[in-house]
C-alpha positions, 0 to 999 in steps of 0.5 A: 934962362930965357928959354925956359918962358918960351913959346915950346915951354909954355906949350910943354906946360900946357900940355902937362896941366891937361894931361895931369889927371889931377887937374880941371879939364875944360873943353878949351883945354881940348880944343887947345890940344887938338889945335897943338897936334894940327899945327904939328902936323900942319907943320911938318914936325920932325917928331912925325917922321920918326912915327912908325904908321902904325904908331901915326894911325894910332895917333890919328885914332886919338885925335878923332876919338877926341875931335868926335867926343867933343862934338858928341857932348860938349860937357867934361865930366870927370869920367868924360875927362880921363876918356879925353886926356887918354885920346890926347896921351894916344894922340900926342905920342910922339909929338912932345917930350912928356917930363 
């Protein structure tokens, strides 16, 4: 199917390699990320309506503990990794259907 090799299954792939715990994070996974969520949020998405406010600051609490974190220490180790990839499951929810 060519919708399979789109741009949206190629992002849902993205995200499910950052967000696996088993897998290498690196800081460009992050910015990607990060970048993911503003493009969302620049865009308007549909998903951010359907966010309750509390939901959407939680989802902004996310955002800038990670925003926050790489400026505070550019390194991901693998504790500094799990600290991340909590900071993008909080700051994606909602925003993409995780499978």
């Amino acid at each position: 199917m060519p919708m399979e090799q789109g741009p949206q299954a190629q992002s849902a792939r993205k995200l499910r390699h950052i967000l696996d715990p088993g897998s290498s994070l690196c800081r460009e996974d992050v910015v990607w990320a990060l970048d993911y969520i503003k493009k969302k949020v620049a865009d308007e998405d549909s998903a951010l309506a359907e966010l309750s406010q509390p939901r959407l600051l939680k989802n902004y609490r996310g955002f800038a503990e990670a925003a926050m974190s790489l400026l505070a220490s550019p390194r991901t180790g693998p504790l500094e990794a799990d600290r991340l990839r909590g900071m993008l499951r909080e700051a994606l929810h909602g925003l993409e259907r995780q499978g």
